[in-house]
C-alpha positions as CSV (number, residue, x, y, z in Angstrom):
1,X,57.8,72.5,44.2
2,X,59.9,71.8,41.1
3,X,62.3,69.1,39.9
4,X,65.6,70.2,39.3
5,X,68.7,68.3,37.7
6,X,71.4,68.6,40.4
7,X,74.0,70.2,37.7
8,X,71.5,73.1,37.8
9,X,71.5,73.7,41.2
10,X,72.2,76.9,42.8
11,X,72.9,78.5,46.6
12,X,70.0,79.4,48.3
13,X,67.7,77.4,47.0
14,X,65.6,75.4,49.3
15,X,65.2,71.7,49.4
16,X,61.5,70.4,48.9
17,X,61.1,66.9,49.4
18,X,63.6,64.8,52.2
19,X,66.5,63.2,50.9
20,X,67.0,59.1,51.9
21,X,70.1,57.1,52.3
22,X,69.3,53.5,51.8
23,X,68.4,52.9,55.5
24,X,65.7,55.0,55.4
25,X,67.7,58.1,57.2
26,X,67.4,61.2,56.5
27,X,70.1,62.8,54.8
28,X,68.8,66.4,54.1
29,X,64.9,67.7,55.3
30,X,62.4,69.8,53.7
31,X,63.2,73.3,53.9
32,X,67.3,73.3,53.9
33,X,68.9,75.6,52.3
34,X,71.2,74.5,50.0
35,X,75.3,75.7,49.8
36,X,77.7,75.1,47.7
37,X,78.9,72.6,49.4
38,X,75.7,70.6,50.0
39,X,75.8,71.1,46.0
40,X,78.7,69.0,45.9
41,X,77.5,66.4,48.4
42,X,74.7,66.1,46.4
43,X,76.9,65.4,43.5
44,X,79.2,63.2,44.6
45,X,76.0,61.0,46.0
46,X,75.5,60.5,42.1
47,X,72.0,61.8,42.9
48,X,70.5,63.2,39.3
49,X,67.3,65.3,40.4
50,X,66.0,66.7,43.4
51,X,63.2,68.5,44.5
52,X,63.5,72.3,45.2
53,X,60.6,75.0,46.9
54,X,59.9,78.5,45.5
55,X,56.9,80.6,46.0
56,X,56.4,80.1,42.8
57,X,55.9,77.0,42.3
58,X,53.8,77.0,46.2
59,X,51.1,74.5,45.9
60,X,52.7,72.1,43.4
61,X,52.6,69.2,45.0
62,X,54.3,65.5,44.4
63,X,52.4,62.6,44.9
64,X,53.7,59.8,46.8
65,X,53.0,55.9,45.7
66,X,54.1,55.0,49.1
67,X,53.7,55.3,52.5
68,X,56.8,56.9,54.4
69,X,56.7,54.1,56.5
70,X,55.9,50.9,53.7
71,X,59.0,52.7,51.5
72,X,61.6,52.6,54.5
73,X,60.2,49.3,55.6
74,X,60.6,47.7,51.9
75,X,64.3,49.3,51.4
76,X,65.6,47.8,54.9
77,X,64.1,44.2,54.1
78,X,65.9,44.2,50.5
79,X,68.9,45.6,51.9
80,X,69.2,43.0,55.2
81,X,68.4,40.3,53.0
82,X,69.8,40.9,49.7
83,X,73.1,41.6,51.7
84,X,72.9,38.0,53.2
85,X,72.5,36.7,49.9
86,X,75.8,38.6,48.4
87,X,77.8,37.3,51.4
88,X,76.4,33.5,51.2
89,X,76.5,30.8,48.2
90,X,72.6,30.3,47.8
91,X,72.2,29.0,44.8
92,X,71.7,25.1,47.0
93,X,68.5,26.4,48.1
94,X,67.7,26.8,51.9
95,X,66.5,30.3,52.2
96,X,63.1,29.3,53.7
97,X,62.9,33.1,54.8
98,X,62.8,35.0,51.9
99,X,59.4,34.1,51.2
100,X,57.3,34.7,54.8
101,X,59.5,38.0,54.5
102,X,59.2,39.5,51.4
103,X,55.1,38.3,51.3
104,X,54.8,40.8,54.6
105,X,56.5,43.4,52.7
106,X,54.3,43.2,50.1
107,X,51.1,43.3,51.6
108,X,51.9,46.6,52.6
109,X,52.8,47.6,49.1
110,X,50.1,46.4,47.4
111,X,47.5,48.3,49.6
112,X,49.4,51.6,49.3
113,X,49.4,51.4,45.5
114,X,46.2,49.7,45.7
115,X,44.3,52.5,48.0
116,X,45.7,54.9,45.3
117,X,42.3,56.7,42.9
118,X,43.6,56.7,39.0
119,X,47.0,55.3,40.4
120,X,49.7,56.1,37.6
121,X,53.7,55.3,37.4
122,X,55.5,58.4,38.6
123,X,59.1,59.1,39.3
124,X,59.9,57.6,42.4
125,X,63.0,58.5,44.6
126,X,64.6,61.0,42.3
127,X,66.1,62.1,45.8
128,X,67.3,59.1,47.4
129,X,70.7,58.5,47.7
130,X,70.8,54.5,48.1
131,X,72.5,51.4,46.7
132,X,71.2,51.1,43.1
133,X,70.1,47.7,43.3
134,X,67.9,48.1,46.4
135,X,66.1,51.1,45.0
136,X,65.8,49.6,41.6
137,X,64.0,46.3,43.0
138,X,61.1,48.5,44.5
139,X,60.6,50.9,42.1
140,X,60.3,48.1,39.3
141,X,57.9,46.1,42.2
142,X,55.7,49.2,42.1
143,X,55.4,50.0,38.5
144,X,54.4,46.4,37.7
145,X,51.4,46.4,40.7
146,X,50.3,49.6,38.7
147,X,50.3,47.7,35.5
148,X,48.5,45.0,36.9
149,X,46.0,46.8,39.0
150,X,45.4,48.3,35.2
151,X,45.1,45.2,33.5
152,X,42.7,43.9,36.4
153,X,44.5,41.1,38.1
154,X,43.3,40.1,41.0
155,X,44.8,40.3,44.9
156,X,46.1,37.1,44.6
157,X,48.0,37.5,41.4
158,X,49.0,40.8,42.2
159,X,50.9,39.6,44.9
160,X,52.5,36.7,42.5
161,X,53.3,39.9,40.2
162,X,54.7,42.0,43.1
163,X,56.9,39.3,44.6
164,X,58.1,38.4,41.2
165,X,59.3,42.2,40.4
166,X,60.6,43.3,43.9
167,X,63.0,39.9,43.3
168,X,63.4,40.1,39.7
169,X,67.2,40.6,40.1
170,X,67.8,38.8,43.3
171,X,70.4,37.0,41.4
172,X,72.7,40.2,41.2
173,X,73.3,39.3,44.9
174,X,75.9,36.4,43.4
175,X,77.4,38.9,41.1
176,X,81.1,40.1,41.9
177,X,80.8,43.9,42.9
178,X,83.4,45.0,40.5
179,X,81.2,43.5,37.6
180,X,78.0,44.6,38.9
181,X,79.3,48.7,39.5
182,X,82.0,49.0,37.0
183,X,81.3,52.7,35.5
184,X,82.5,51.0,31.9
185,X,81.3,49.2,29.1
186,X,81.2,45.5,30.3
187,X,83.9,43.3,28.2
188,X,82.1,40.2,26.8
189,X,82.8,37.8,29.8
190,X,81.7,40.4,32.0
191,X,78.5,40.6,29.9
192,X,77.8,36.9,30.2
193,X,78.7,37.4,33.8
194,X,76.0,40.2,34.5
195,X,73.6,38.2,31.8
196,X,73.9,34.8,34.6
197,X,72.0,37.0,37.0
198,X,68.2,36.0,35.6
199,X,69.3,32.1,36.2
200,X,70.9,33.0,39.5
201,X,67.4,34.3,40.4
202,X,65.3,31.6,39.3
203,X,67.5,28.9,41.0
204,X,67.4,30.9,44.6
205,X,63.8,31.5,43.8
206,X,62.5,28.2,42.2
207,X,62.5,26.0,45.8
208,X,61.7,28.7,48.2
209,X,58.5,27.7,50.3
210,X,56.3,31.2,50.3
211,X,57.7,32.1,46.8
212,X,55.2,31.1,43.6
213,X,56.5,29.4,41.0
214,X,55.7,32.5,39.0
215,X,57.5,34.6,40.7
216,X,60.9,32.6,40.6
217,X,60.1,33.4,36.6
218,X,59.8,36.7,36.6
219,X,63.5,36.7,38.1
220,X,64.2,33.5,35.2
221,X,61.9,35.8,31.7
222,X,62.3,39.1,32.7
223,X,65.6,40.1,29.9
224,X,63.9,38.0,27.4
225,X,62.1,40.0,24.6
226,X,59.2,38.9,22.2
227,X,61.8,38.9,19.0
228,X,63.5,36.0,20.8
229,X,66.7,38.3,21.1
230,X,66.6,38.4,24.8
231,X,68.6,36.3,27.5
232,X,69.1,33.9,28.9
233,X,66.8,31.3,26.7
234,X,65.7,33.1,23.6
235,X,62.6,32.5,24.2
236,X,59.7,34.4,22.1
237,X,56.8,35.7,22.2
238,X,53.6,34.2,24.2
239,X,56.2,31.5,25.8
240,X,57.2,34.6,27.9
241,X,54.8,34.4,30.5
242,X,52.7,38.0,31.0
243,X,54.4,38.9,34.5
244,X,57.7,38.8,33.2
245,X,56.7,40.8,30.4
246,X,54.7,43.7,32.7
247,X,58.6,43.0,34.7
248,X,60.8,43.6,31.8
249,X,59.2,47.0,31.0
250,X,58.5,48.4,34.4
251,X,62.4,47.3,34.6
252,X,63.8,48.9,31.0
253,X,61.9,52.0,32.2
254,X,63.3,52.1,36.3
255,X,67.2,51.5,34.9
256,X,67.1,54.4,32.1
257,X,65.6,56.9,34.5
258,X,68.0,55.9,37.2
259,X,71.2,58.1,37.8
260,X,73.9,55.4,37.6
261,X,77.8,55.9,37.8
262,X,77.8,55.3,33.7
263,X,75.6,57.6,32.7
264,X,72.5,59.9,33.5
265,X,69.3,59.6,34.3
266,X,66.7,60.2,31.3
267,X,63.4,61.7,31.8
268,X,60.1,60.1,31.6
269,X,59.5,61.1,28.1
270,X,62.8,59.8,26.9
271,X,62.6,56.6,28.1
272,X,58.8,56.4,26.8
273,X,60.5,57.0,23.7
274,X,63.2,54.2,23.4
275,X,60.5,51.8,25.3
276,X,57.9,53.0,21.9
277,X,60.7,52.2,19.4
278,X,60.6,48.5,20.9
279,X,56.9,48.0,20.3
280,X,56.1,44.6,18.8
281,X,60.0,43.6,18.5
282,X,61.1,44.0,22.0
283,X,57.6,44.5,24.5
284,X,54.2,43.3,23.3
285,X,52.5,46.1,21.6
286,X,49.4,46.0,24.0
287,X,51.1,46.0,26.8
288,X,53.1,48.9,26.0
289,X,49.9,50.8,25.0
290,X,49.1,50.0,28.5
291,X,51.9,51.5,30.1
292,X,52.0,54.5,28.1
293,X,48.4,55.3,29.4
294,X,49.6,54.6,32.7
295,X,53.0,57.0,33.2
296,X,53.3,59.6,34.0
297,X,55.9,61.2,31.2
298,X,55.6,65.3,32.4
299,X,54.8,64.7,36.1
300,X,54.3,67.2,38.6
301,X,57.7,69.4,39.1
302,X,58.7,69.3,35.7
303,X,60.0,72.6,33.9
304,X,58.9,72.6,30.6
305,X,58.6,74.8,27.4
306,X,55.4,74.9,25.3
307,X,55.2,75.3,21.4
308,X,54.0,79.2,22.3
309,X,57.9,79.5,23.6
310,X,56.3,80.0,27.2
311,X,58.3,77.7,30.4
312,X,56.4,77.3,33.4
313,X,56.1,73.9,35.4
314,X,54.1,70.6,35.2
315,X,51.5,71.6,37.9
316,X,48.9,68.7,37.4
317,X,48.5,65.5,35.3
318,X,45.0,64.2,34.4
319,X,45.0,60.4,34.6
320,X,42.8,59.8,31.2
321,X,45.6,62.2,29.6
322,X,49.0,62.2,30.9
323,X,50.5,63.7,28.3
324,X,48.4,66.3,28.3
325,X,48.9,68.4,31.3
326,X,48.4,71.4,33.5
327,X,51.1,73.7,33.3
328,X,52.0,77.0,35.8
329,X,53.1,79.4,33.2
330,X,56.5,81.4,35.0
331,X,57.6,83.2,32.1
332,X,56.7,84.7,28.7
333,X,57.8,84.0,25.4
334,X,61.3,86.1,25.6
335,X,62.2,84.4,29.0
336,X,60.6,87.4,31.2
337,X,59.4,86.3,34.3
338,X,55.6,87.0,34.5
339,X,54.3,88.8,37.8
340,X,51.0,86.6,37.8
341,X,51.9,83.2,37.1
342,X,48.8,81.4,35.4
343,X,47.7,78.0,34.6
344,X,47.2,76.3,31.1
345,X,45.0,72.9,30.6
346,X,47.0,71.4,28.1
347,X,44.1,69.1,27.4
348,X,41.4,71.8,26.6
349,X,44.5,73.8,25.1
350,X,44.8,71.4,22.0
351,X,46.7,73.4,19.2
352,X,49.7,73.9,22.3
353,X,52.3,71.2,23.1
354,X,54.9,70.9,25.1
355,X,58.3,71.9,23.4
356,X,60.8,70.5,25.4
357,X,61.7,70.0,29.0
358,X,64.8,71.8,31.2
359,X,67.1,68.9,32.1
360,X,66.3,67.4,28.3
């Protein structure tokens, strides 16, 4: 199986991993065979990457950090709910259900991720086709339990952590829809607009019976940075509290690989980057350390060149070296496709890198 920017498609290729809408339904299955005009569908569902089968690239496989099940379960309680939220004023408090709801969800989270040997943050749902917002909150929930799990909280503050991130931006809810999709550059009151989300959240949060303290904070810390240039207090350094800070990475890292109507998704390796050129200014230094032990930045599927001018695709990460692959080489040097594909262990293969990666 291999990842394959949806630009780059072409007929007859075969779909490897189920596409989602945001109700958990099955757009497209394993094993279709894609036309041009699934091509455009696929498109004009602003999906950037999908998955793709060849016998080739037979035996690659993508690991899942959830369950099937916990995944749809978690994307129809943040839809149902955030939904109510966006249709209500609830900034007066009396949302006494969030908490017994969202605590259920994430039991079932935080033992999938949990059950998970050498868990690391990979790209999830590069092939969903769902409401930015929804996707965004669980993806960010799951990087921070994998941060945590890392740094060696325990159950109970795990689940503080995870609640926290899945309703970090709970306070979009109250944003107006043409502020919170607009495919342009924000003018300044729209800015301040989208900016009012992090209080939003901490005032729906702060109240709630079943929702920690902590966790309302994470929705209240999670833009601020440790130079004091973040929103919506300024605030600096250790007076942002940890989760938040896990939060506002696992966050910056979930919205730049993220299609979105404004722009493309990056790769794993390109938003490592940006996140690396924040370190000590922006994110804590150690806790960025931490996280770039922990991702996954060539995962499994991923077509890459190697300094020897050889392509061939990410085949297997090794969890004390992520950035050190295994690699299915597909083609030599000139861009002829080998008859015998073979592997390389880029972590016993020191003097090779890899070069760059298709989709870059």
């Amino acid at each position: 199986m291999r990842l394959v920017p949806v630009p780059m498609l072409q007929q007859g290729m075969k779909i490897g991993k189920k596409i989602y809408s945001d109700e958990g339904v099955v757009l497209l299955a394993e094993g279709v065979e894609l036309t041009s005009l699934l091509i455009s569908r696929l498109q004009k569902l602003d999906i950037g990457y999908i998955y793709v089968e060849d016998h080739l690239t037979e035996g690659i496989d993508i690991p899942e950090m959830l369950r099937e099940e916990t995944r749809r379960q978690a994307l129809q309680k943040i839809r149902v709910n955030f939904q109510r939220l966006s249709e209500a004023s609830p900034i007066t408090g009396g949302y006494h259900h969030l908490g017994k709801q969202f605590s259920k969800v994430m039991e079932s989270i935080l033992e999938d991720v949990s059950s998970q040997e050498d868990c690391m943050i990979m790209l999830m749902d590069m092939n969903t086709a769902d409401h930015y917002l929804y996707k965004h909150s669980l993806n960010v929930c799951v990087y921070s339990l994998v941060l945590g799990i890392a740094s060696g909280y325990t159950q109970d503050q795990l689940m503080v952590l995870g609640l926290g991130s899945l309703l970090h931006d709970i306070g979009k809810t109250q944003i107006p829809q043409k502020v919170l999709f607009k495919p342009q550059k924000l003018d300044d009151e729209e800015f301040r607009l989208m900016q009012a989300h992090a209080q939003i959240g901490f005032k729906i949060l702060k109240d709630e019976p079943n929702i920690p303290l902590l966790a309302a904070h994470c929705a209240f810390q999670h833009h601020e940075r440790m130079n004091g240039s973040g929103y919506p207090r300024g605030i600096k350094g250790d007076d942002i509290h940890e989760y938040a800070q896990w939060v506002a990475l696992a966050d910056s890292y979930d919205a730049m690989t993220s299609h979105r109507v404004y722009r493309p998704a990056m790769l794993p390796h390109q938003a490592a980057e940006v996140l690396y050129g924040g370190a000590g200014t922006l994110y804590d230094q150690k806790k960025l350390e931490l996280f770039r032990d922990k991702v996954a930045i060539y995962p499994p599927g991923l077509s890459v060149k190697l300094s020897t001018g050889e392509t061939g695709v990410v085949s297997k990460i090794h969890a004390h070296m992520p950035h050190r692959p295994v690699v299915r080489i597909l083609q030599d040097p000139e861009g002829v496709p080998l008859k015998a594909p073979y592997e390389v262990d880029l972590s016993q293969s020191l003097s090779v890198i890899i070069d760059g990666v298709l989709g870059d």
